[in-house]
N, CA, C and O atoms as a MOPAC input file, in Angstrom:
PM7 MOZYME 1SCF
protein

 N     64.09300 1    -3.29000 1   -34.89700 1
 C     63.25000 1    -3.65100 1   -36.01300 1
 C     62.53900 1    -4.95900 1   -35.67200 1
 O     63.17500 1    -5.96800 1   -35.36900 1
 N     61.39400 1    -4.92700 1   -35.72000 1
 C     60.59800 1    -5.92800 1   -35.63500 1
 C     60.06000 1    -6.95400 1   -36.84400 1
 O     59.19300 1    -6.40300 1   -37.52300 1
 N     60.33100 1    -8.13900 1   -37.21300 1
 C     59.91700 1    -8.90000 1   -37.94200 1
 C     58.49600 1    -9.23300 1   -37.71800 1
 O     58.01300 1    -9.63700 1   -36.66100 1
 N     57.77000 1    -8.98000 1   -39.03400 1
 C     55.86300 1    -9.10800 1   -39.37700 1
 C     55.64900 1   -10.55300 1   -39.69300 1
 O     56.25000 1   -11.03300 1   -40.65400 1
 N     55.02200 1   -11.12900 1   -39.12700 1
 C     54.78900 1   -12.81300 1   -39.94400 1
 C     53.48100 1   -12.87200 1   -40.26500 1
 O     52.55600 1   -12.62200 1   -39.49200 1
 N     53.34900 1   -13.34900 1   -41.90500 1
 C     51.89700 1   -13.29800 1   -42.36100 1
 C     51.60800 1   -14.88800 1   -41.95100 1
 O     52.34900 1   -15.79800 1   -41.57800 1
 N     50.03000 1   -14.77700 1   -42.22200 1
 C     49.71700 1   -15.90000 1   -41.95900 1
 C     48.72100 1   -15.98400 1   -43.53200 1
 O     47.74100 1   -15.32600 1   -43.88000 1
 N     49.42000 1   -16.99900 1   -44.16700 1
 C     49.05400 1   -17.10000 1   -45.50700 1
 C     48.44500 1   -18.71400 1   -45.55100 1
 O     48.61100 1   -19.63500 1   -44.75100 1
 N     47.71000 1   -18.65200 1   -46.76500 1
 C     47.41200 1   -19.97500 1   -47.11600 1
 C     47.43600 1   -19.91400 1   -48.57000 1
 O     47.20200 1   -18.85600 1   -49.15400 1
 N     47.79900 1   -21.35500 1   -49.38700 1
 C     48.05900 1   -21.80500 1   -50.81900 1
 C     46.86900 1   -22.21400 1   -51.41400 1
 O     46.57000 1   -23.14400 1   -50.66600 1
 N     46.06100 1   -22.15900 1   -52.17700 1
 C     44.85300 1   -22.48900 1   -52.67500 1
 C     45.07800 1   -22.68400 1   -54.28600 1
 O     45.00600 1   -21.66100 1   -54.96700 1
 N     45.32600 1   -23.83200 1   -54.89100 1
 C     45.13200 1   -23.75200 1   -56.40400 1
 C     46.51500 1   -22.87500 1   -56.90100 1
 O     46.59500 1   -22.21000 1   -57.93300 1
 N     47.40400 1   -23.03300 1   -56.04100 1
 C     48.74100 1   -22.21800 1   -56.49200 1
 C     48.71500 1   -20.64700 1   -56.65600 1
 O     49.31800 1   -20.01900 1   -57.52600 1
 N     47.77000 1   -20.03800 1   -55.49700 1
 C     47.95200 1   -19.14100 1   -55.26700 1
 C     47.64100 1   -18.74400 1   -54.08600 1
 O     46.81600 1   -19.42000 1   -53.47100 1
 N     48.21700 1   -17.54200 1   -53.45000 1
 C     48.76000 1   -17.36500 1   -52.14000 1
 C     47.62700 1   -16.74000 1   -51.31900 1
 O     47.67000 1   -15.52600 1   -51.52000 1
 N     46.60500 1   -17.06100 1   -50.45600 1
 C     45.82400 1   -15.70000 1   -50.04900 1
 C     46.34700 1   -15.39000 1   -48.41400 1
 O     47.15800 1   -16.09100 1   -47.80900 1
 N     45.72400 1   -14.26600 1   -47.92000 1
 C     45.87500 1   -13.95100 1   -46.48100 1
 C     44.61700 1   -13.68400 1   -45.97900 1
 O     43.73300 1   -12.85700 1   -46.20300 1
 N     44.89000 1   -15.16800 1   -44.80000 1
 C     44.13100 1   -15.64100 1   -43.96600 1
 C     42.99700 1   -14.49600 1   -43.65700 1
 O     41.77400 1   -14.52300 1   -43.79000 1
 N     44.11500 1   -13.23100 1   -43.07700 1
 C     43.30400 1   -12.12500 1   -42.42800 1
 C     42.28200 1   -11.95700 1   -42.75300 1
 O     41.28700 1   -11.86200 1   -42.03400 1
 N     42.38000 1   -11.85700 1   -44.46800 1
 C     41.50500 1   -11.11500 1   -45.54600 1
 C     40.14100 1   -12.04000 1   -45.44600 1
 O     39.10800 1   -11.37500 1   -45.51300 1
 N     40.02600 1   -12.99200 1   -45.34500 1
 C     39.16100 1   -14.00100 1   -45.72300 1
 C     37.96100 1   -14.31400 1   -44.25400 1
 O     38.22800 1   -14.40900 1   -43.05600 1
 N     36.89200 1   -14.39100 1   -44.82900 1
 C     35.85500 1   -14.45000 1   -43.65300 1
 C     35.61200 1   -15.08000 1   -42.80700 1
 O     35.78800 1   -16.27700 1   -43.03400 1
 N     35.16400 1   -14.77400 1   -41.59300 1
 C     35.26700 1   -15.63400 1   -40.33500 1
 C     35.09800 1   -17.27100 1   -41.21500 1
 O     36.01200 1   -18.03600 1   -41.52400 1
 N     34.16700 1   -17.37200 1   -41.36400 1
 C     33.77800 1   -18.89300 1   -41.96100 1
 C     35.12300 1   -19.15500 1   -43.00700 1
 O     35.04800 1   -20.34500 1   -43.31400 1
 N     35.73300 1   -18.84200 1   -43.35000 1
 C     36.95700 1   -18.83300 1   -44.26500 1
 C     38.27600 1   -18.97200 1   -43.40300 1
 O     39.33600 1   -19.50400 1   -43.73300 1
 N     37.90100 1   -18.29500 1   -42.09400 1
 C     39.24600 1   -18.70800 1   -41.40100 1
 C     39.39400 1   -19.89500 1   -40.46000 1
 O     40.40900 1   -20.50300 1   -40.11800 1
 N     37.64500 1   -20.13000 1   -40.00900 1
 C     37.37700 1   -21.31000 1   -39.41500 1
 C     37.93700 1   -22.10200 1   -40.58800 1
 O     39.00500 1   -22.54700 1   -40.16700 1
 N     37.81000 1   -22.39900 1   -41.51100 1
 C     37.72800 1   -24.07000 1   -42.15400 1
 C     39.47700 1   -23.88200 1   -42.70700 1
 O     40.24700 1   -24.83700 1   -42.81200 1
 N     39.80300 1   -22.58100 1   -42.97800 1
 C     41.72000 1   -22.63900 1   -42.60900 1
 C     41.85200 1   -23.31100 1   -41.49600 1
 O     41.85400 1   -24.47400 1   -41.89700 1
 N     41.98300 1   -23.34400 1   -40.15800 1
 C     41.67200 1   -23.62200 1   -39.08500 1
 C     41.65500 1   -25.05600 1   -39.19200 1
 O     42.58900 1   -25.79200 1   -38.87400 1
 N     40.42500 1   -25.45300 1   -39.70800 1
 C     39.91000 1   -27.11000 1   -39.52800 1
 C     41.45600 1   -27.36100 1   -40.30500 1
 O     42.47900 1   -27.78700 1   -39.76900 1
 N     41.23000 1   -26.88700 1   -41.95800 1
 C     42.05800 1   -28.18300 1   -42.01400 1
 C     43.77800 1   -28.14800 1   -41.57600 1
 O     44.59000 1   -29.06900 1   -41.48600 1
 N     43.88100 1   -27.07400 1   -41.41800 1
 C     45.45200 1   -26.94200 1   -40.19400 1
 C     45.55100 1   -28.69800 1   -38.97800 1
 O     46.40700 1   -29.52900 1   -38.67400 1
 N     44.38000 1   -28.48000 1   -38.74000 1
 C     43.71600 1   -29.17400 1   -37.65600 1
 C     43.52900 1   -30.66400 1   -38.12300 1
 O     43.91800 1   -31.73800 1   -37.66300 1
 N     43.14700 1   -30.48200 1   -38.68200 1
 C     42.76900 1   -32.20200 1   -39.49300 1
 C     44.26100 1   -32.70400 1   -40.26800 1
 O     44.42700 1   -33.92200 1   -40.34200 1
 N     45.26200 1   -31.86600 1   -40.80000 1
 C     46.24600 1   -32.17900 1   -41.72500 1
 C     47.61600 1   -32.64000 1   -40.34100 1
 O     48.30700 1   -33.65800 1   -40.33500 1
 N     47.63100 1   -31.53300 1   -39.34600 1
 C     48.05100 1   -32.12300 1   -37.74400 1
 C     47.59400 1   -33.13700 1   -37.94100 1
 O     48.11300 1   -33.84300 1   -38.80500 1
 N     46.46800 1   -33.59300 1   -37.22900 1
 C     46.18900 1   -34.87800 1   -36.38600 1
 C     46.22000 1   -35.83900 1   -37.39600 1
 O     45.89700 1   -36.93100 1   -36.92800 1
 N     46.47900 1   -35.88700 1   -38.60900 1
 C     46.76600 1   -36.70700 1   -39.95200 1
 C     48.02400 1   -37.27700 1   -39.79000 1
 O     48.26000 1   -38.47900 1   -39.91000 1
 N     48.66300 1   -36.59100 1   -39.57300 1
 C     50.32900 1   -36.51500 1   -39.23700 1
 C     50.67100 1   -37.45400 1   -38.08500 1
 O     51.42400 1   -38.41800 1   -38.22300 1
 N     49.95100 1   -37.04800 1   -36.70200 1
 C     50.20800 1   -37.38500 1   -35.77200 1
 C     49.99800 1   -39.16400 1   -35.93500 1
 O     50.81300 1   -39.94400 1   -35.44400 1
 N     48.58300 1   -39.68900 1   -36.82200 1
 C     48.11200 1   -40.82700 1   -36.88400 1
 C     49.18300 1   -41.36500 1   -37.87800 1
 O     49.44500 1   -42.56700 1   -37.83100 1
 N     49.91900 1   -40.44100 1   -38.91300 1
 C     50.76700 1   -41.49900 1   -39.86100 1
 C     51.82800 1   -41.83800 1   -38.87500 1
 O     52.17500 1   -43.01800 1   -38.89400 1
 N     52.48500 1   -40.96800 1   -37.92000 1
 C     53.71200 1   -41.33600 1   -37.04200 1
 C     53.42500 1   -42.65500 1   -35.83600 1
 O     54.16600 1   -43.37800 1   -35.17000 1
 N     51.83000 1   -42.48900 1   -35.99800 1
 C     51.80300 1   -43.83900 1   -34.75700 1
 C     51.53300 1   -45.08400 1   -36.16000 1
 O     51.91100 1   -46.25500 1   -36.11800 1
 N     50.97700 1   -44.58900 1   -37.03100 1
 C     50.85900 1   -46.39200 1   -38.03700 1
 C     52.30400 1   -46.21300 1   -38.04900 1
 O     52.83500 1   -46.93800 1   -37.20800 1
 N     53.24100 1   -45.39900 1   -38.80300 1
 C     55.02600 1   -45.76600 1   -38.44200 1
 C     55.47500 1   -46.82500 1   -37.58700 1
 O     56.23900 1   -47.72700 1   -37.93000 1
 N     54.98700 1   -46.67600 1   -36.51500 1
 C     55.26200 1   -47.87700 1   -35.54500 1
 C     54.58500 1   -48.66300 1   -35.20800 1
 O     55.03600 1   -49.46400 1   -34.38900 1
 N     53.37800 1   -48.79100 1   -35.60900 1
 C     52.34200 1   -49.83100 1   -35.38900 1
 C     53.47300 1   -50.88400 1   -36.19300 1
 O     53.97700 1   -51.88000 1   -35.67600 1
 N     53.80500 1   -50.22200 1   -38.03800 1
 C     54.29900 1   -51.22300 1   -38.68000 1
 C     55.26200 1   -51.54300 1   -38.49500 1
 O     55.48200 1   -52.67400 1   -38.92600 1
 N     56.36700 1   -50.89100 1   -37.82800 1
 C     57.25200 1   -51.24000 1   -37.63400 1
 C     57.48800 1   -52.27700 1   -36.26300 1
 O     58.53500 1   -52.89300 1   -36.06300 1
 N     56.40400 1   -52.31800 1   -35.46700 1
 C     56.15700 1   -53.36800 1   -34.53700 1
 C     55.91300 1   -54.48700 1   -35.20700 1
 O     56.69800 1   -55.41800 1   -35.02800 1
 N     54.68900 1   -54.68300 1   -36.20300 1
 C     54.27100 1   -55.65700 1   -36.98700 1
 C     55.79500 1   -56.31200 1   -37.76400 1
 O     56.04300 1   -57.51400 1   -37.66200 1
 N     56.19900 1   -55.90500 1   -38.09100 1
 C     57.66600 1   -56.42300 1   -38.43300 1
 C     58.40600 1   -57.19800 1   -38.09900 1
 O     58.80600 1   -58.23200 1   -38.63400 1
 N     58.80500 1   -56.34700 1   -36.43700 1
 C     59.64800 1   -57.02300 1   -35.48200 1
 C     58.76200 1   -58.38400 1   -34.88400 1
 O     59.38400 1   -59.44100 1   -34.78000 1
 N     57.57600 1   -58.35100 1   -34.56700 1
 C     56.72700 1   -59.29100 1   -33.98000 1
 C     57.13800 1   -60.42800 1   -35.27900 1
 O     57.61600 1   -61.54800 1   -35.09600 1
 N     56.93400 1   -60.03800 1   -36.10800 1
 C     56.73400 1   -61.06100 1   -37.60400 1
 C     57.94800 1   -62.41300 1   -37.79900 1
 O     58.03900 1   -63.60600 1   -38.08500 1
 N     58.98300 1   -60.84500 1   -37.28900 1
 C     60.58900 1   -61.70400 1   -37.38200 1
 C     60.81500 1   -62.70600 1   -36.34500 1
 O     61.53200 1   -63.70600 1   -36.38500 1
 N     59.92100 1   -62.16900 1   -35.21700 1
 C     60.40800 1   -63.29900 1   -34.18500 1
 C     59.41700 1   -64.07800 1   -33.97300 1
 O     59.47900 1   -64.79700 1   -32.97600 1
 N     58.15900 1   -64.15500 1   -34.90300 1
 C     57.66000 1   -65.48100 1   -34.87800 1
 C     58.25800 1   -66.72900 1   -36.28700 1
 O     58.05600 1   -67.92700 1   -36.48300 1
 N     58.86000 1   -65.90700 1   -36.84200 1
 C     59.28300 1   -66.30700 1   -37.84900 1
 C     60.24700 1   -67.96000 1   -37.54900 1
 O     60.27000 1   -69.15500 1   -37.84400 1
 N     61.01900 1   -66.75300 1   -36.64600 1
 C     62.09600 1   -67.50700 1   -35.54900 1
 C     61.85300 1   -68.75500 1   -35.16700 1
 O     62.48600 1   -69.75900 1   -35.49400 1
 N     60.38900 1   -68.63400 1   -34.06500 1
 C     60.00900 1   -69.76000 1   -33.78700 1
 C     59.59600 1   -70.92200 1   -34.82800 1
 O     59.76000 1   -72.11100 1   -34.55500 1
 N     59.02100 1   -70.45300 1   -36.10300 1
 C     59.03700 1   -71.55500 1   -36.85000 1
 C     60.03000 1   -72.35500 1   -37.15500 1
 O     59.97400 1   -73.57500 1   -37.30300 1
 N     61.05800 1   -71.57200 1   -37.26000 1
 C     62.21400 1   -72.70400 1   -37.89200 1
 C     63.06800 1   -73.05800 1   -36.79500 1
 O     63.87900 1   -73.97200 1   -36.94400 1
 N     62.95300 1   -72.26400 1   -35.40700 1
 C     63.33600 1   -73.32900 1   -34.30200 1
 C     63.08700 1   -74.98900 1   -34.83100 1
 O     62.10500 1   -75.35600 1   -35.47600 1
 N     64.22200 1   -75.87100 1   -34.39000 1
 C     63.79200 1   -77.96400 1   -35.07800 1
 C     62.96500 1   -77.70100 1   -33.60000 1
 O     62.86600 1   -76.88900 1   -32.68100 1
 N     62.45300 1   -79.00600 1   -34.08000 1
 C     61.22300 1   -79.00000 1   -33.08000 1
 C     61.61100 1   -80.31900 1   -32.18100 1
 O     62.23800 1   -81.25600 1   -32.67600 1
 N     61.32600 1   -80.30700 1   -31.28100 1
 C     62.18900 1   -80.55600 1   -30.11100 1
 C     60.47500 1   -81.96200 1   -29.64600 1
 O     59.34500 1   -81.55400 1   -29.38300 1
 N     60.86600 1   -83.42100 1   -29.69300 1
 C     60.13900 1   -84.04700 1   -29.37400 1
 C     60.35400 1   -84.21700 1   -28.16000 1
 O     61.48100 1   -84.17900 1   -27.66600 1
 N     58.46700 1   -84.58900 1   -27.03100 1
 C     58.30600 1   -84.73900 1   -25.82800 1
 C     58.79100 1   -86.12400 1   -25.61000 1
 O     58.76600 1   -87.04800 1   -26.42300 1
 N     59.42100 1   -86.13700 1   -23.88600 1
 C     59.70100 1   -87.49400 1   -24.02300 1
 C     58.61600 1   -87.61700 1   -22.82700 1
 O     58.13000 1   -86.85700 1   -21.99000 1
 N     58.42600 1   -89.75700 1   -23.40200 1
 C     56.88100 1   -89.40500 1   -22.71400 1
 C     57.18600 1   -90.23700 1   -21.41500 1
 O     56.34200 1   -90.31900 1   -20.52300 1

């Protein structure tokens, strides 16, 4: 027995199939598959952009309250 997998999309809380729907209808399914990916991909790199911004933050932080150490002249 072979398992069928539809390829559906949600619109306004209701279900259509892709198949059914016209070339130009399956292109812009398509796009935004495509655009909602690479959406994703950009929130997982700001994830660590901020989470760099953080760590950088803490360890300049650091250096501020290092006592400050006078030159001898």
């Amino acid at each position: 027995m072979t398992e069928e997998t539809t390829n559906t999309v949600s619109f306004k809380d209701k279900e259509y199939d892709v198949a059914d729907l016209s070339e130009r209808g399956q292109a812009l399914v398509s796009f935004i598959r495509s655009v909602r990916q690479e959406a994703a991909g950009f929130q997982a790199r700001l994830s660590v952009l901020q989470a760099a911004e953080i760590t950088f933050s803490k360890e300049l932080e650091d250096i501020f309250n290092e006592p400050v150490q006078e030159e001898l002249a």
